[in-house]
DSSP file (Angstrom, degrees, kcal/mol; ACC not computed):
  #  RESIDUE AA STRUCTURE BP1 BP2  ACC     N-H-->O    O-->H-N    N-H-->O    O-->H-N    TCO  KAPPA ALPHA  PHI   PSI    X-CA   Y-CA   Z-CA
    1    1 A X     >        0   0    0      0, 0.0     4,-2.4     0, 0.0     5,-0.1   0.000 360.0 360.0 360.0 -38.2    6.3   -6.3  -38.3
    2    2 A X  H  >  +     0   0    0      1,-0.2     4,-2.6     2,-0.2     0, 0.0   0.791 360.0  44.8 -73.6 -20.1    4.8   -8.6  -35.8
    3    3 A X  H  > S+     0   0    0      2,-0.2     4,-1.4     1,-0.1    -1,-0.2   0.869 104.4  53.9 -91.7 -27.9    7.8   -8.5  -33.9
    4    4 A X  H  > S+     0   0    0      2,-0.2     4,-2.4     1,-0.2    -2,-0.2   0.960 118.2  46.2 -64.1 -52.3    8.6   -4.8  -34.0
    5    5 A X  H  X S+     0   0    0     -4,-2.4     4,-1.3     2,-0.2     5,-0.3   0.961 105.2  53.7 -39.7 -61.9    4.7   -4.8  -32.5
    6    6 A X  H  X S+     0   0    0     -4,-2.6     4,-1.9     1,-0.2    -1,-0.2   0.860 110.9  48.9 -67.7 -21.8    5.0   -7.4  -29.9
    7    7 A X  H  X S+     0   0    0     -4,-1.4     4,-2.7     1,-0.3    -1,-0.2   0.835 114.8  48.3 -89.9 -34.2    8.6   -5.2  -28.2
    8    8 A X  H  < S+     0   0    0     -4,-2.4    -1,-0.3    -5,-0.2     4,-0.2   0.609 111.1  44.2 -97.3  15.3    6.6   -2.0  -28.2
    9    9 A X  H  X S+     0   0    0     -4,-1.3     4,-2.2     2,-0.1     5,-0.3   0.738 113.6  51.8 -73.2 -30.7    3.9   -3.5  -26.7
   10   10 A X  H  X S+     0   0    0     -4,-1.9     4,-3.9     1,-0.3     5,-0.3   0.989 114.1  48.0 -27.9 -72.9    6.4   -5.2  -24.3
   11   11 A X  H  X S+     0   0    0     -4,-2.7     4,-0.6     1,-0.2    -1,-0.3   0.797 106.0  49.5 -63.3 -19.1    7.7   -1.9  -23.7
   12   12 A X  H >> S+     0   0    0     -4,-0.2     4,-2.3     2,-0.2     3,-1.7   0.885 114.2  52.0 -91.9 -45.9    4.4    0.1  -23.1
   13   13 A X  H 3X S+     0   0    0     -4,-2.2     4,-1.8     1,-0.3     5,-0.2   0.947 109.6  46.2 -32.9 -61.2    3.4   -2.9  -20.4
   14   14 A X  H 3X S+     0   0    0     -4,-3.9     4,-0.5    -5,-0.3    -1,-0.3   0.716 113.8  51.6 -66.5 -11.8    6.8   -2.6  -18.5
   15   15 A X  H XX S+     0   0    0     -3,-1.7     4,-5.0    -4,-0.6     3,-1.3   0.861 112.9  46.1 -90.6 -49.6    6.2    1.7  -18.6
   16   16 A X  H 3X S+     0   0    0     -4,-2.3     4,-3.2     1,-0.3    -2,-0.2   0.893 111.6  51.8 -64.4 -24.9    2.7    1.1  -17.1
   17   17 A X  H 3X S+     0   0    0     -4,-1.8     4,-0.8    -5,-0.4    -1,-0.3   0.758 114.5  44.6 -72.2 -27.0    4.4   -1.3  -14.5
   18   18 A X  H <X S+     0   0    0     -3,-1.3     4,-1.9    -4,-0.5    -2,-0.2   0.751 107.9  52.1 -94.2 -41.3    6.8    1.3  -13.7
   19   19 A X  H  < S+     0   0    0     -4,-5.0    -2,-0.2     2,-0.2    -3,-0.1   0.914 111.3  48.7 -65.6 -31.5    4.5    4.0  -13.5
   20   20 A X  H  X S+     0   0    0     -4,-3.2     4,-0.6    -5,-0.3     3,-0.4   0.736 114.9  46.8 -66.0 -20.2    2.0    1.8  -10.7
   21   21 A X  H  X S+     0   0    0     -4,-0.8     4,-1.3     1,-0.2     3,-0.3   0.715 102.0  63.3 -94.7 -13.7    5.0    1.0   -8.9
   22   22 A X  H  X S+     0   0    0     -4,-1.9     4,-6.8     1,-0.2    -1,-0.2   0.723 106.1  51.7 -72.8 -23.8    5.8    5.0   -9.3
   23   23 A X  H  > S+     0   0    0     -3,-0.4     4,-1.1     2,-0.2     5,-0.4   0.810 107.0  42.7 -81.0 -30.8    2.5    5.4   -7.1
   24   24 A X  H  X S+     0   0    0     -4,-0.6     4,-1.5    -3,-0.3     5,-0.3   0.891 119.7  53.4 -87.3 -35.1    3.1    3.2   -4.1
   25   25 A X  H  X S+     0   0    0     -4,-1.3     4,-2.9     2,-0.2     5,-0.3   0.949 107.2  51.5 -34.8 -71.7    6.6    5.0   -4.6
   26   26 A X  H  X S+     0   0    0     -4,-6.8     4,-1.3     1,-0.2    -3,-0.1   0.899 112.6  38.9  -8.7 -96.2    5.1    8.6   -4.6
   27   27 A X  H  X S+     0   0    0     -4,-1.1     4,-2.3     2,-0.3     5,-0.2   0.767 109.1  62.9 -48.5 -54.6    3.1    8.5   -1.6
   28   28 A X  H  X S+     0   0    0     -4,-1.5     4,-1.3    -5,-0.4    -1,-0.2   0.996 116.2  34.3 -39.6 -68.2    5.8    6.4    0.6
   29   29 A X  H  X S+     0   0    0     -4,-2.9     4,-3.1    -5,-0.3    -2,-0.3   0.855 107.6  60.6 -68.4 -32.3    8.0    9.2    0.1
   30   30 A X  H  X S+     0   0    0     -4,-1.3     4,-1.7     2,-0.3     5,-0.2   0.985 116.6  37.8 -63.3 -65.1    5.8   12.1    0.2
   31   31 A X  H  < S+     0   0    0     -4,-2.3    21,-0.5     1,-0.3    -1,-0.2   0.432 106.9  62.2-102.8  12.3    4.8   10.9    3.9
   32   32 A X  H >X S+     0   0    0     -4,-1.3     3,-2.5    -5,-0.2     4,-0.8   0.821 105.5  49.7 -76.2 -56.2    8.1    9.9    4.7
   33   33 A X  H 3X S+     0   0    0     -4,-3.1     4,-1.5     1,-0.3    -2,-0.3   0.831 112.9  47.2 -46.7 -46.9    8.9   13.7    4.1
   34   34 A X  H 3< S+     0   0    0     -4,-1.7    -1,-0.3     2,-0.3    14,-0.3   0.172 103.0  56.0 -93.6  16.1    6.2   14.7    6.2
   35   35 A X  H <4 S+     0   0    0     -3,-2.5    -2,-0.2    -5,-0.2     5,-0.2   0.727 112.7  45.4 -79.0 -86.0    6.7   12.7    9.0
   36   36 A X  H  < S+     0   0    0     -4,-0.8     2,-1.9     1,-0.2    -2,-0.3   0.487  83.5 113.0 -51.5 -24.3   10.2   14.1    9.2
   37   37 A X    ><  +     0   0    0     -4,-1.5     3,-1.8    -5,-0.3    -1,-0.2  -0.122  39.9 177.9  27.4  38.0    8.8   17.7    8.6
   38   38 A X  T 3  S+     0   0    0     -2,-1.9    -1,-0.1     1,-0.2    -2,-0.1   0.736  82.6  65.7 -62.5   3.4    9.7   19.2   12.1
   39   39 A X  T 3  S+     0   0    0      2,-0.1    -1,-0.2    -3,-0.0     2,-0.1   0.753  92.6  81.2 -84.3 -31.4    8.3   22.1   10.6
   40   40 A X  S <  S-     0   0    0     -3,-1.8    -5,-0.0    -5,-0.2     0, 0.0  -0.341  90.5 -88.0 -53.9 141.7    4.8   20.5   10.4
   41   41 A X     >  -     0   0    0      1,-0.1     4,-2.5    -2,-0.1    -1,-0.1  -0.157  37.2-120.4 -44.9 149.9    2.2   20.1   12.8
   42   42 A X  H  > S+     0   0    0      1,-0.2     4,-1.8     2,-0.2    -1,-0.1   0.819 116.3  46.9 -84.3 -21.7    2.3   17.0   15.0
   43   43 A X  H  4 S+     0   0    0      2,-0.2    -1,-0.2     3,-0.1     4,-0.2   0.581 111.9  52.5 -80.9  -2.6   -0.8   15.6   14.0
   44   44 A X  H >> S+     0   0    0      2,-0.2     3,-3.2     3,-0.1     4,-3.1   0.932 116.3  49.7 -62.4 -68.7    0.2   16.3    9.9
   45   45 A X  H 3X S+     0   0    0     -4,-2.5     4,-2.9     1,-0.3    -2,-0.2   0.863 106.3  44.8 -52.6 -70.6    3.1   14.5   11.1
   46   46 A X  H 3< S+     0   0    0     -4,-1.8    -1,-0.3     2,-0.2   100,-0.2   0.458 112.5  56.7 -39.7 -10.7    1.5   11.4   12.9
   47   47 A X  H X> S+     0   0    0     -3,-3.2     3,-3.5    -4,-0.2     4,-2.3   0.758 109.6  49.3 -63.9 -54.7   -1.0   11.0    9.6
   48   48 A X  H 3X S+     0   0    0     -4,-3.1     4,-1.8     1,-0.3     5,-0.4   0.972 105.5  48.1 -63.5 -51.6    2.1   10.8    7.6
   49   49 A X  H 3X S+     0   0    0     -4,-2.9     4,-1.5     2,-0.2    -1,-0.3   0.753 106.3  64.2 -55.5  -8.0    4.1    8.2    9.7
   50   50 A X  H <> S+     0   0    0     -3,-3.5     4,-1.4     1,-0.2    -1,-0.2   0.919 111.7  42.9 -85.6 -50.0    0.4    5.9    9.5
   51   51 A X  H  X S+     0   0    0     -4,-2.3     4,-1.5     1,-0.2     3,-0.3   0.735 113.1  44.7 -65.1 -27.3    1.2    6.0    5.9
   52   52 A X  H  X S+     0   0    0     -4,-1.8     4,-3.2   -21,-0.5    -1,-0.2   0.862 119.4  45.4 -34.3 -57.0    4.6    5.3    5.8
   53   53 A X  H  X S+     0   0    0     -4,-1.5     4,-0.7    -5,-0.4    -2,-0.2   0.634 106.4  50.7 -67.7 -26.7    4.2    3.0    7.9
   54   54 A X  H >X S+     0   0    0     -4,-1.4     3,-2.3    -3,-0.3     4,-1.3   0.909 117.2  52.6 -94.1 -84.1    0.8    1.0    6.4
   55   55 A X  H >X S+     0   0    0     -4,-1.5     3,-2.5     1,-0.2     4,-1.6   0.647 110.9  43.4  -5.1 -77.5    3.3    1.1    2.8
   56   56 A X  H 3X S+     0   0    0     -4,-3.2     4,-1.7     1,-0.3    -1,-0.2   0.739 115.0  49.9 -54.6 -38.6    6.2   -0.4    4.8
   57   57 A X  H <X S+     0   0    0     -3,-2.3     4,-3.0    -4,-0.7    -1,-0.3   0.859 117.8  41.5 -72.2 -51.8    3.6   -2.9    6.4
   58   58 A X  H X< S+     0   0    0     -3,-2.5     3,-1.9    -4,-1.3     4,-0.4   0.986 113.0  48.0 -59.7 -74.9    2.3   -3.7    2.8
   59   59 A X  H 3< S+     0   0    0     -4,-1.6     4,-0.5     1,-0.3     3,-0.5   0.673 110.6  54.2 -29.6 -38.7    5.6   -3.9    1.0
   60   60 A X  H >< S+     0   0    0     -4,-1.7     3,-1.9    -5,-0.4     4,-0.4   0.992 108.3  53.0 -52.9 -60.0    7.1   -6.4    4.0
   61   61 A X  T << S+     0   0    0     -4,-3.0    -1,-0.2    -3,-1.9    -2,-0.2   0.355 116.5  35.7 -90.7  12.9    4.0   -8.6    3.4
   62   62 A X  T 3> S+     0   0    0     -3,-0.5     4,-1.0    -4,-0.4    -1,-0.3   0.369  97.9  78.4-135.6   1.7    4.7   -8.9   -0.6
   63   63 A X  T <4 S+     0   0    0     -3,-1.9    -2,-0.2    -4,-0.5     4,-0.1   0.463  91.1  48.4 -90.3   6.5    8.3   -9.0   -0.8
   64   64 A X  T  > S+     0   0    0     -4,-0.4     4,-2.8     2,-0.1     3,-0.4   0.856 117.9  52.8 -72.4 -42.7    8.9  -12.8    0.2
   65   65 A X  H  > S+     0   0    0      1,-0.3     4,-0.7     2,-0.2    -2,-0.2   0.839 115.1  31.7 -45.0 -59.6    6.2  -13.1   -2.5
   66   66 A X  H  < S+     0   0    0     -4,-1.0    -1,-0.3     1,-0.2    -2,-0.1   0.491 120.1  56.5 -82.3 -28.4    7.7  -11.2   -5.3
   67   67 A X  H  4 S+     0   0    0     -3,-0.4     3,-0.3     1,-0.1    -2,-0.2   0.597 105.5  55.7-122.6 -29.6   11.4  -12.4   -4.0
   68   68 A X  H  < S+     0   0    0     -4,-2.8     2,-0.2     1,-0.3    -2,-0.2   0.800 116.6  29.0 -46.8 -46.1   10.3  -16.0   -4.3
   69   69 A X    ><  +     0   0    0     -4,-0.7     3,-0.8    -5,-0.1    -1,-0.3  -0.821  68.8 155.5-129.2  75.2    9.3  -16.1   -7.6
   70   70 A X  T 3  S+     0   0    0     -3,-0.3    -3,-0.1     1,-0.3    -4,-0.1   0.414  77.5  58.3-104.0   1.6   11.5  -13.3   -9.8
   71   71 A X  T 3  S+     0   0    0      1,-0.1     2,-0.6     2,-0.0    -1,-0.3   0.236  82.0  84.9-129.0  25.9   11.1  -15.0  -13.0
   72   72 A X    <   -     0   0    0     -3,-0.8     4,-0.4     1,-0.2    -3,-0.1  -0.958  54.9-177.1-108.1 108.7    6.4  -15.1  -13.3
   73   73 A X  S >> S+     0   0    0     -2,-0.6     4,-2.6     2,-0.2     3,-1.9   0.898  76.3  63.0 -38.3 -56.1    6.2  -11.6  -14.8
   74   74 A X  H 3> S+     0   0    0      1,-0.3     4,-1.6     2,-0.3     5,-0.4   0.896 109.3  48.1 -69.2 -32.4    2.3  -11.9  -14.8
   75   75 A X  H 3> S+     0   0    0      2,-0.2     4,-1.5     1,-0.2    -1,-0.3   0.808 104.1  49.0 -82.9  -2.7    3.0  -12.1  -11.1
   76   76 A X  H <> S+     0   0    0     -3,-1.9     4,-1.6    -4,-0.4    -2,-0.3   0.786 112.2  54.4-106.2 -42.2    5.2   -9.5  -10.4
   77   77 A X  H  X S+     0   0    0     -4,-2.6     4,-0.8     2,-0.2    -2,-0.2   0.526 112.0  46.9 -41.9 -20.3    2.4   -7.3  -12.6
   78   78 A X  H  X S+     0   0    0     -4,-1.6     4,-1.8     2,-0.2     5,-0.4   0.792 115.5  45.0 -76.3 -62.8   -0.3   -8.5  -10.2
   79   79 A X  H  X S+     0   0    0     -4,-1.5     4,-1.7    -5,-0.4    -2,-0.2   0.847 107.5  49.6 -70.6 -13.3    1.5   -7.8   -7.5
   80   80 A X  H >X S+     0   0    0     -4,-1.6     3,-1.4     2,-0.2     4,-1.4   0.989 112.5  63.9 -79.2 -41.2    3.0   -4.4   -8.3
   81   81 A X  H >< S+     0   0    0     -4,-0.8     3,-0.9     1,-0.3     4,-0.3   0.839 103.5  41.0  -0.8 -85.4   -0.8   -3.8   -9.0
   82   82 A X  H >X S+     0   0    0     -4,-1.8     4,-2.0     1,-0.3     3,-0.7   0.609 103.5  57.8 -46.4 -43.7   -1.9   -4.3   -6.1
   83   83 A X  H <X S+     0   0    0     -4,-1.7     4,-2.4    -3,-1.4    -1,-0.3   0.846 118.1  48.1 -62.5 -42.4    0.8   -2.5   -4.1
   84   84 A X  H << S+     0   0    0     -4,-1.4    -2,-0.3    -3,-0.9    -1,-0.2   0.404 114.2  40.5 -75.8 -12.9   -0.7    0.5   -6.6
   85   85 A X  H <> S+     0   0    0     -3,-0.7     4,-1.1    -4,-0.3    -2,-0.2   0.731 118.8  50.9-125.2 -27.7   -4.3    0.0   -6.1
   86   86 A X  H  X S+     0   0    0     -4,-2.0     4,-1.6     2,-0.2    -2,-0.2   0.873 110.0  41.5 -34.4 -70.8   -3.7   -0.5   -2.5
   87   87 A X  H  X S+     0   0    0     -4,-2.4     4,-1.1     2,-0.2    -3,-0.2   0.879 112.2  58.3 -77.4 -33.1   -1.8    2.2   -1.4
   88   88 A X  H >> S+     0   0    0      1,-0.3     4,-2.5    -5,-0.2     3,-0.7   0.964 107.7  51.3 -38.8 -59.6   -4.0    4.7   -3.6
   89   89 A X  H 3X S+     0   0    0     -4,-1.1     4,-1.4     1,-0.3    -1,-0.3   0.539 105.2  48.1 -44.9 -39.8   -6.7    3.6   -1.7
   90   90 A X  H 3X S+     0   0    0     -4,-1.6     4,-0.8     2,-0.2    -1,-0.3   0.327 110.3  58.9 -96.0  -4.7   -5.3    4.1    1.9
   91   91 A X  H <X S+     0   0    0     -4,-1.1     4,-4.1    -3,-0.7    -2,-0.2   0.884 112.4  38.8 -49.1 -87.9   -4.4    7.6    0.6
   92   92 A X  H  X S+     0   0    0     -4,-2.5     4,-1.8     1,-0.2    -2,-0.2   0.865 109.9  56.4  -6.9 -88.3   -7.8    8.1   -0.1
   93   93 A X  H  X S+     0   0    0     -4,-1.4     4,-6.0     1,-0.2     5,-0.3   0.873 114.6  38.1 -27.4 -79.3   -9.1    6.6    2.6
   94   94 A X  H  X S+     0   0    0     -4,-0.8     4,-4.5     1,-0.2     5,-0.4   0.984 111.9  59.8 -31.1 -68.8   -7.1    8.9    5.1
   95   95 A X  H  X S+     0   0    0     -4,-4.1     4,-2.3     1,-0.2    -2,-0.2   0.882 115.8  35.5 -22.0 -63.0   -7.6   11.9    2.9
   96   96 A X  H  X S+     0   0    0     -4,-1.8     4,-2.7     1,-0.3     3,-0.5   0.935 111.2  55.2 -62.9 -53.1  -11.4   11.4    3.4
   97   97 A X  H  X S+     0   0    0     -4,-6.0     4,-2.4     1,-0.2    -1,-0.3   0.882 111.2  49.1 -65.5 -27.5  -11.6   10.3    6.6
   98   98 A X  H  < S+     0   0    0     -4,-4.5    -2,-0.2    -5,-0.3    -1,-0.2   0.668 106.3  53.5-107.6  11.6   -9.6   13.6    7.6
   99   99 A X  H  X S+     0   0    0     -4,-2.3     4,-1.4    -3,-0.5    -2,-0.2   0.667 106.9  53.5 -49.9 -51.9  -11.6   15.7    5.9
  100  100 A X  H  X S+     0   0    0     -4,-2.7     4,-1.6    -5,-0.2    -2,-0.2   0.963 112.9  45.7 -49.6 -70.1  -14.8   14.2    7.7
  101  101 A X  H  < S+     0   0    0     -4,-2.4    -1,-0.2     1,-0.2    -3,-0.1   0.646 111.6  46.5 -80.4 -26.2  -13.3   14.8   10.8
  102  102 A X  H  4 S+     0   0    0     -5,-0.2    -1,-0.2    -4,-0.1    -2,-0.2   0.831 117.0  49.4 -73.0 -52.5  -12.0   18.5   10.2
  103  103 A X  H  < S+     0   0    0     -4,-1.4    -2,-0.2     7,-0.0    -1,-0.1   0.848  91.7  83.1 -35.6 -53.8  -15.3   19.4    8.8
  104  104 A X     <  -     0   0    0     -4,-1.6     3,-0.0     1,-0.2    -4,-0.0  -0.302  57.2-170.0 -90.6 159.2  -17.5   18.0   11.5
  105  105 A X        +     0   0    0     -2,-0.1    -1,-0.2     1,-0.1     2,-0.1   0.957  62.4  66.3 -76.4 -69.0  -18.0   20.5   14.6
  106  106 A X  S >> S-     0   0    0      1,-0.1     4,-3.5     4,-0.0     3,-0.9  -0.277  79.0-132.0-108.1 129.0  -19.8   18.5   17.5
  107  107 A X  H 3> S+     0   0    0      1,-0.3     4,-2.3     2,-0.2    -1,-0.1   0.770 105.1  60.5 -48.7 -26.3  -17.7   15.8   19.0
  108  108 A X  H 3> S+     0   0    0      1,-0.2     4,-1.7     2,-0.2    -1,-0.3   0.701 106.6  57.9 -87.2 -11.0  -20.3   13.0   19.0
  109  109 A X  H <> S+     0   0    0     -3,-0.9     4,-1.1     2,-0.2    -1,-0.2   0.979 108.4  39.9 -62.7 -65.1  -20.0   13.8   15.2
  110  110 A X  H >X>S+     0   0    0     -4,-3.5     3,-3.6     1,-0.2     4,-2.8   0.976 110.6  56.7 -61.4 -40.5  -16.6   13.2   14.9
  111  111 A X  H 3X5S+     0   0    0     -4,-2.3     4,-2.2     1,-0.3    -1,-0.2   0.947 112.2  47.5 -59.7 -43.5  -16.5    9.9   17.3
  112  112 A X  H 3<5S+     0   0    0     -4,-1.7     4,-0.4     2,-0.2    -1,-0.3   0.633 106.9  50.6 -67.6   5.7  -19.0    8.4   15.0
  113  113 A X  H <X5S+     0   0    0     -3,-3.6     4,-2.7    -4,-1.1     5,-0.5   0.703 122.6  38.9 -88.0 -20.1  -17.0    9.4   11.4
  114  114 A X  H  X5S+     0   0    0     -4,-2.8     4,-2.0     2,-0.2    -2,-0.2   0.874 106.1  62.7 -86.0 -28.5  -13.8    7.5   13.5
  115  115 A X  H  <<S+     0   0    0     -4,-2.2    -1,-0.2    -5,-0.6    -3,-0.1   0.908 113.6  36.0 -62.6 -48.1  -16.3    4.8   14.9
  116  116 A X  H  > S+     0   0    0     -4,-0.4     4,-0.9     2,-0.2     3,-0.5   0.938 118.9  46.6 -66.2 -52.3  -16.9    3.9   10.6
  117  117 A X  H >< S+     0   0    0     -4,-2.7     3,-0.7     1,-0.2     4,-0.3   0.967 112.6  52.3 -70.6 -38.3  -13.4    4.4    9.5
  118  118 A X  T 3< S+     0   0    0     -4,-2.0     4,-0.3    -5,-0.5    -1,-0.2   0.705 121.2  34.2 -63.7 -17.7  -12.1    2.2   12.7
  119  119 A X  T 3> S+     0   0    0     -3,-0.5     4,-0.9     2,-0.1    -1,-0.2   0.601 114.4  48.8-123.6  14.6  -14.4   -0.5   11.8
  120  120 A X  T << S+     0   0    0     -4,-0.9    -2,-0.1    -3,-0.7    -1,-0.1   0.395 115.2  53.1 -97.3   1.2  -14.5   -0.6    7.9
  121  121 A X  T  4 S+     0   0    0     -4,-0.3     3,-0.4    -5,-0.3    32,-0.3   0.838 117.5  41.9 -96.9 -32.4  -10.2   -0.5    8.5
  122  122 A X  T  4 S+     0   0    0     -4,-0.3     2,-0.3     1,-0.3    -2,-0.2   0.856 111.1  52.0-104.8 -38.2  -10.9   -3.8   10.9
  123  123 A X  S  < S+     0   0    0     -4,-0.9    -1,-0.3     1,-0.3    -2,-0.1  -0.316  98.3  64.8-115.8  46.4  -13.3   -5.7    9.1
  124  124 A X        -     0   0    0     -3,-0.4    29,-3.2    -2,-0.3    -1,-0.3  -0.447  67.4-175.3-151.0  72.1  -11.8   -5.9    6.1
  125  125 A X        -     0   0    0     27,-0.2    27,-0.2     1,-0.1    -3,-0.1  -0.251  20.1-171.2 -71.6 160.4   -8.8   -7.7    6.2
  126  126 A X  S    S+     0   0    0     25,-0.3    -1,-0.1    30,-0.0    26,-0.1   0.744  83.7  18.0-124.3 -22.5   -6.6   -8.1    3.4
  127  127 A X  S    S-     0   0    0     24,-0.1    -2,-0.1     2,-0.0    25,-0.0   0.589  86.4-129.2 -84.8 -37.5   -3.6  -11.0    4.9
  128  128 A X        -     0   0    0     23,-0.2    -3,-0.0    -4,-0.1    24,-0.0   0.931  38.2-156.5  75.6  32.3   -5.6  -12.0    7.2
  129  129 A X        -     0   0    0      1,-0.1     3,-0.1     2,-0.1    -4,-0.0   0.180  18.2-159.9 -38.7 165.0   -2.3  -11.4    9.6
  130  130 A X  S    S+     0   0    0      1,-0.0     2,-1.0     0, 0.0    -1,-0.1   0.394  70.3  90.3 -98.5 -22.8   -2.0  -13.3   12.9
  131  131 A X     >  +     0   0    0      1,-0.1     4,-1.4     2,-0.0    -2,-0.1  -0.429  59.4 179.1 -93.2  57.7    0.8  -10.8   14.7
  132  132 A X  H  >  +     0   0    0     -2,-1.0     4,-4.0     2,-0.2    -1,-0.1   0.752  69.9  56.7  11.9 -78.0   -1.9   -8.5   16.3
  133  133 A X  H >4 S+     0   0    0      2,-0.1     3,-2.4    -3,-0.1     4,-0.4   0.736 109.7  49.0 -70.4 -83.9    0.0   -6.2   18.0
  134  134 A X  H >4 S+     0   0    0      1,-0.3     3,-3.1     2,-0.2     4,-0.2   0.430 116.3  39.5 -10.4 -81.5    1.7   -5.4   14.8
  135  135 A X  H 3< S+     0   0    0     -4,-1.4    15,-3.4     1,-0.2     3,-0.4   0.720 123.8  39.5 -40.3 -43.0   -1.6   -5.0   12.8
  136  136 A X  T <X S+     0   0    0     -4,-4.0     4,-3.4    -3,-2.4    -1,-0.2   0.157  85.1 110.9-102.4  21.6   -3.8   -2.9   16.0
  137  137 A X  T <4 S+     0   0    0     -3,-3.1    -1,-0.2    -4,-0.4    -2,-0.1   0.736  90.8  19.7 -85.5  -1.0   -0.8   -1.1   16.8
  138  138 A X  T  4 S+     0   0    0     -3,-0.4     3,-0.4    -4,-0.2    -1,-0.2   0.551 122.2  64.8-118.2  -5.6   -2.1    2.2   15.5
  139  139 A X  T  4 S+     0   0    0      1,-0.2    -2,-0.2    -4,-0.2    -3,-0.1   0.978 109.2  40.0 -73.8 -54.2   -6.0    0.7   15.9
  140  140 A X  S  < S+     0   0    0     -4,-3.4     2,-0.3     1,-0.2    -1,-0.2  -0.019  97.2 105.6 -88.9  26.1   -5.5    0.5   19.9
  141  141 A X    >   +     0   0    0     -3,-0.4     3,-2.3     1,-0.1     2,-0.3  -0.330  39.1 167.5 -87.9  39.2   -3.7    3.7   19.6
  142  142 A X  T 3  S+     0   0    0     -2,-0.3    -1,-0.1     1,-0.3     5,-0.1   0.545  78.5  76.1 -54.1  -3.4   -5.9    6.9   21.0
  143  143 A X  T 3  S+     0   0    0     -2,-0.3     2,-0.3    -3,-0.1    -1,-0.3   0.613  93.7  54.4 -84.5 -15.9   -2.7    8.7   20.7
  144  144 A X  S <  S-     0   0    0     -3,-2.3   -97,-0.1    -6,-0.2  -101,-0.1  -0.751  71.2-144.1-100.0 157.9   -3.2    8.8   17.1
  145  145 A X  S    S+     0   0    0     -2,-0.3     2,-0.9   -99,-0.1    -3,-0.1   0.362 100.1  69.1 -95.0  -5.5   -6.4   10.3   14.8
  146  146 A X        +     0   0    0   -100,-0.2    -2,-0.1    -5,-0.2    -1,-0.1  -0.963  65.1 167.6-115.7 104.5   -5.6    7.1   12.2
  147  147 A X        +     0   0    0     -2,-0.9     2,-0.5   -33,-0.1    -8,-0.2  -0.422  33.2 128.4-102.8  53.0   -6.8    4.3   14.7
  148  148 A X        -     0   0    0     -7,-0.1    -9,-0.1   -27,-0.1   -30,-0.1  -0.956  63.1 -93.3-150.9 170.7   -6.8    1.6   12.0
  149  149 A X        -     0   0    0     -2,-0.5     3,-0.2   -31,-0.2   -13,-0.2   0.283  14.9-148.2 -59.2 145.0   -5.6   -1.6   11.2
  150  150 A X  S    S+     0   0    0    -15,-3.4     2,-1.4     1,-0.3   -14,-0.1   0.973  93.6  66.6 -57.2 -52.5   -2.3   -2.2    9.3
  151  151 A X  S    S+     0   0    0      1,-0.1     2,-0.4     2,-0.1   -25,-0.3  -0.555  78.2 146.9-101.3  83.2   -3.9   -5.3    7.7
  152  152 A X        -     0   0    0     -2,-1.4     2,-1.9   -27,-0.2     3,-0.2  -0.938  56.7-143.5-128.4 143.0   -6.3   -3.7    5.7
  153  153 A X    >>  -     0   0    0    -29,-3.2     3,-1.6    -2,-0.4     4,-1.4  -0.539  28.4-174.4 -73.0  80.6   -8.1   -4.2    2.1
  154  154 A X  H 3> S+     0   0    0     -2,-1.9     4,-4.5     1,-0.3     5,-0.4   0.832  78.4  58.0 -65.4 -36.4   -8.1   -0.3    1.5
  155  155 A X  H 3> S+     0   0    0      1,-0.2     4,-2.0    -3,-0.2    -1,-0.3   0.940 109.6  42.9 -43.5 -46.7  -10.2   -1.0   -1.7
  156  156 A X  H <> S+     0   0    0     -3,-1.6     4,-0.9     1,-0.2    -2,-0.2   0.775 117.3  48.0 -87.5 -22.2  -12.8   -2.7    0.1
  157  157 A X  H  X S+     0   0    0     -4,-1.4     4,-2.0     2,-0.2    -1,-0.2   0.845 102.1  55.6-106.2   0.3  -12.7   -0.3    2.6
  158  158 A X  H  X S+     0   0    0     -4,-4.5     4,-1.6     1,-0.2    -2,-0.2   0.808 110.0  52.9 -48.5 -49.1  -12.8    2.8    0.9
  159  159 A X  H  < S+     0   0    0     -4,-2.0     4,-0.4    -5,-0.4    -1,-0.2   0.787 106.4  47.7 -72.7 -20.6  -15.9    1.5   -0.7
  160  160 A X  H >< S+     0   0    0     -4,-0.9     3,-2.6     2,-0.2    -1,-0.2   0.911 112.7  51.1 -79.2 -46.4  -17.7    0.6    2.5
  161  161 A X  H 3< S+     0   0    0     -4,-2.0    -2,-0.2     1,-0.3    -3,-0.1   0.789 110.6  51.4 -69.7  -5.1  -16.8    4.3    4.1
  162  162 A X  T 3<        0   0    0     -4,-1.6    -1,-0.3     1,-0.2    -2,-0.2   0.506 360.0 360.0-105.4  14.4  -18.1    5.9    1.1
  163  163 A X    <         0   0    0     -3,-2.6    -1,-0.2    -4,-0.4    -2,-0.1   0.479 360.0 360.0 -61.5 360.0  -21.8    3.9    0.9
């Protein structure tokens, strides 16, 4: 009996593992389709590619990790976490911030909602990266409405933009 218990709990762990990794999954793809969307607006489109792009950013910087070490489960369940709790979060984040910005009328409005999200995005690192350009390459960007940093803690900065 204890063993027939301990394999379906086995199995409902690995479903929930599947299902977080189904999220970072989602969203990847969802705004890879809408990047490629020539039927879309170009600023839809240029939201989507910061999220494709922030994914791919993430995923890079946790697959040496994950690819190092294939045989710690409990780390490969932290880390698909994370990938899950992350990318929800920068979802959000966007979501909100271009809501804010759609909403608000008067320019000086909007340049302070972009002024918060550009610096809650900056000052929250989550690698602590080195490679700059990489990381500010949509933050030193005016050509985009997402002007923030790749290497961001989304958790931490969802929660500052919504104080």
């Amino acid at each position: 009996m204890k063993k027939l218990l301990f394999i379906a709990l086995l199995l409902c762990a690995t479903t929930l593992n599947v299902n977080a990794q189904d999220v970072f999954k989602e969203i990847l793809k969802t705004s890879r389709e809408v990047a490629e969307d020539e039927t879309k607006d170009l600023e839809t489109r240029k939201i989507a590619t910061f999220k494709y792009d922030e994914l791919c950013y993430l995923a890079g910087k946790v697959r040496s990790d994950v690819l190092r070490d294939t045989t710690d489960l409990a780390f490969f369940n932290k880390t698909i976490t994370m990938l899950n709790e992350q990318s929800y979060a920068m979802h959000e984040f966007v979501t909100l911030f271009v809501s804010l910005i759609t909403h608000s009328k008067k320019d000086k409005d909007k340049q302070v909602i972009l002024a918060k999200f550009r610096e809650a995005s900056i000052n929250n690192p989550y690698f602590y990266d080195k490679d700059t350009e990489l990381v500010h390459a949509y933050y030193n960007n005016s050509n985009y409405l997402t002007q923030f940093s790749l290497d961001t803690d989304w958790v931490k900065a969802l929660a500052e933009v919504k104080k």
